[in-house]
VOPAGU-2260 file (C-alpha; in pm, 1 decimal, decimal comma):
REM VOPAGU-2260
SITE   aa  ch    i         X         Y         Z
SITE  UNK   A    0       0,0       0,0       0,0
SITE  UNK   A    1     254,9     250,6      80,2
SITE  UNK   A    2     440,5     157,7    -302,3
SITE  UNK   A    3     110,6     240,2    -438,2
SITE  UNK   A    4      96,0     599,4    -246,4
SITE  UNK   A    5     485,4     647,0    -297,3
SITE  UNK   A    6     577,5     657,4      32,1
SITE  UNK   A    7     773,0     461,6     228,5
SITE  UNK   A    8     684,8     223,5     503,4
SITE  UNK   A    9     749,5     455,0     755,4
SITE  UNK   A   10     564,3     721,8     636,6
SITE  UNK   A   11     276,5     468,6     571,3
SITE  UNK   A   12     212,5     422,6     845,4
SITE  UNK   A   13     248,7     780,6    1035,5
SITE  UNK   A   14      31,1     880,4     781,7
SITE  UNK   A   15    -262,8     571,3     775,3
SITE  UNK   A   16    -237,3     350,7    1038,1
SITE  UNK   A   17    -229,3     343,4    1400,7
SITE  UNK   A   18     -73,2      81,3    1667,6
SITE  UNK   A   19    -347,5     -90,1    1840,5
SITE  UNK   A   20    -143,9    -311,5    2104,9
SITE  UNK   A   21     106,5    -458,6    1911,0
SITE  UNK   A   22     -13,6    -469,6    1598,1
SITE  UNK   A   23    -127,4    -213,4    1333,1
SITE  UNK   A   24    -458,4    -141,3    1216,5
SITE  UNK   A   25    -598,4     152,6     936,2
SITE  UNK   A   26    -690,7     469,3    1033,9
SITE  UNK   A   27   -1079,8     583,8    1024,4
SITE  UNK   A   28   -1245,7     857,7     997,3
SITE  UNK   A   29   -1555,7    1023,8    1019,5
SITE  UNK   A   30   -1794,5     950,4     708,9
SITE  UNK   A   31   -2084,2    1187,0     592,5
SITE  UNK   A   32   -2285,6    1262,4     881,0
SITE  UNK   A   33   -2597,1    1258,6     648,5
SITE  UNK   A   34   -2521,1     931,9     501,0
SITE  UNK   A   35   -2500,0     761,2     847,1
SITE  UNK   A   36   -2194,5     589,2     761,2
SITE  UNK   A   37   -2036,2     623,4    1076,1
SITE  UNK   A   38   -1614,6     613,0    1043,2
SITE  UNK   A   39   -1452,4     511,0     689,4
SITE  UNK   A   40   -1163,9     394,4     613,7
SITE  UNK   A   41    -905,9     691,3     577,0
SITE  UNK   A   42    -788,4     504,2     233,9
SITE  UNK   A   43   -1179,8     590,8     127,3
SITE  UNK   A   44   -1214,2     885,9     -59,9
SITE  UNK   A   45   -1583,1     985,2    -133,0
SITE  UNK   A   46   -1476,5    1380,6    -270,1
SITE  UNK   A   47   -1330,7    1312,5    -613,4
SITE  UNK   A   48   -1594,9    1147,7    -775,3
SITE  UNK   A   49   -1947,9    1260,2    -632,5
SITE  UNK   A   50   -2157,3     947,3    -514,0
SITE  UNK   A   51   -1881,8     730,2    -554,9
SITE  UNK   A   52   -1671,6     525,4    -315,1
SITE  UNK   A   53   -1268,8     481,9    -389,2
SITE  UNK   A   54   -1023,2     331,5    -276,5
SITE  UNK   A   55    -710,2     520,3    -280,5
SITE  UNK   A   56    -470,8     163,7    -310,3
SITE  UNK   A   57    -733,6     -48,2    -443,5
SITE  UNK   A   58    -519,1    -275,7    -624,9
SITE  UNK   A   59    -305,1    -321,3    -296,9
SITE  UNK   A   60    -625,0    -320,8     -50,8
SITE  UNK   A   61    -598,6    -551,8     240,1
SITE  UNK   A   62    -793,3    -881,3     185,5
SITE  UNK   A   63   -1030,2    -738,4     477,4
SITE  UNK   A   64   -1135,5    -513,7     185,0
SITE  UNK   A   65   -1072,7    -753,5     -68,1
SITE  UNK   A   66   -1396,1    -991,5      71,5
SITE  UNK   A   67   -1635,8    -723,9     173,5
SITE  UNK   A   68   -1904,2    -772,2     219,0
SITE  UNK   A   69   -1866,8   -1126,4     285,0
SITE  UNK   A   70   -1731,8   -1148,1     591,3
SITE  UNK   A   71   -1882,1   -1355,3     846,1
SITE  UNK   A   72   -2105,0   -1118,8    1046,9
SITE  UNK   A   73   -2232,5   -1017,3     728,6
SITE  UNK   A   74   -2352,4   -1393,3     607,7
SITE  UNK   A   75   -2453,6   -1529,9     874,2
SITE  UNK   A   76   -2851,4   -1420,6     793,8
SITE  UNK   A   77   -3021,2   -1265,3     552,1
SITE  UNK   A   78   -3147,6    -966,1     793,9
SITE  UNK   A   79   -2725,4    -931,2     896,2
SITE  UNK   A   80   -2655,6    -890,9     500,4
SITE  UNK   A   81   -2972,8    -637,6     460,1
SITE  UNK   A   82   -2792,4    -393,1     805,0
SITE  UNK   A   83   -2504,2    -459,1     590,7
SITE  UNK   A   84   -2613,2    -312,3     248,8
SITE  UNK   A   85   -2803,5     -59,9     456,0
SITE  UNK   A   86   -2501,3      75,1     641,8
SITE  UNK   A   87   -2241,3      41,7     414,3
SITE  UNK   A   88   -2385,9      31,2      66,4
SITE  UNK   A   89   -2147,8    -208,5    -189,1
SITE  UNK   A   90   -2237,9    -142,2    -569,7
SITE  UNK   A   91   -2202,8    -561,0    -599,7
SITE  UNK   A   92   -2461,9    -589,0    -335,0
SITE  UNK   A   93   -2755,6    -761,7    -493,0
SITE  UNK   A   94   -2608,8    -689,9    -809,5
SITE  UNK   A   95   -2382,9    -797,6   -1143,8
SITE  UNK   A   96   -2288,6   -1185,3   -1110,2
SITE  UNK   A   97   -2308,7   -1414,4    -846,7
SITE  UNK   A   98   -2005,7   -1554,6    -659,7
SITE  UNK   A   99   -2019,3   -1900,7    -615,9
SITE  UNK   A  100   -2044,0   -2018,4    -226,2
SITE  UNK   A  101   -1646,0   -2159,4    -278,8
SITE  UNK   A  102   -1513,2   -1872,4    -410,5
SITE  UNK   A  103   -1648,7   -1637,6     -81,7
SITE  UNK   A  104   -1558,7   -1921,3     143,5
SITE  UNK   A  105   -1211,6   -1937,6     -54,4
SITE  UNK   A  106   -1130,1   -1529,6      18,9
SITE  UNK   A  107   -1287,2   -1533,3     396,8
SITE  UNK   A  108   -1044,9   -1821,3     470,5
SITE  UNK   A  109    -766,4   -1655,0     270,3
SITE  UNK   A  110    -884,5   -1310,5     538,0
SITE  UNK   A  111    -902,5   -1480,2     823,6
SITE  UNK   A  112    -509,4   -1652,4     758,5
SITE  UNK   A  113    -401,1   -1313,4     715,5
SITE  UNK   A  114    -604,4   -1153,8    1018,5
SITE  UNK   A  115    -327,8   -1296,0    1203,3
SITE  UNK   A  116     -40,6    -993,7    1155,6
SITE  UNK   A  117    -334,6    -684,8    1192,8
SITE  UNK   A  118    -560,0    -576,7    1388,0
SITE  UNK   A  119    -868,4    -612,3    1209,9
């Protein structure tokens, strides 16, 4: 993430992230009050493009990112992915093709391995 910004790992992370015990986790921030959206990523930017959601290192993104929405809080019912959609609208929500039941379990597995060096 911090080749894609062209900065360097220590900068990175002054800049973006934050220590949370002993490992280190994204900075958030406050989202549009009158969306509701409550804290955003600070990699988020929803000012360049009007109604749109981007990632600033979206090539790079975290797989926490990578398998949104389908992470397991998210799954577990139908009324958990409806708050989902509701709070944090994704444009592949309900829409475009659908990802085989492998393929989600195949990137929340790949998350979860990962979870282990960050805080999320």
């Amino acid at each position: 993430m911090a080749t894609r910004l062209g900065l360097s790992e220590k900068d990175f992370l002054r800049e973006y992230a934050r220590k949370i015990g002993s490992k280190w986790s994204l900075k958030e921030i406050t989202g549009p009050a009158d969306l509701h959206r409550g804290h955003d990523c600070i990699l988020l930017d929803r000012k360049s493009v009007p109604g749109k959601a981007l990632c600033k290192v979206y090539q790079d993104r975290p797989n926490q990112c990578k398998t949104w929405p389908f992470w397991d809080q998210n799954i577990n019912s139908r009324k958990a992915w409806d708050e989902a959609k509701k709070a944090a609208p994704c444009p592949g929500m309900g829409s475009g093709p659908l990802i085989p039941a492998e393929k989600i379990l195949e990137a929340l597995l790949a998350e979860r391995a990962s979870s282990k060096d960050a805080a999320w």
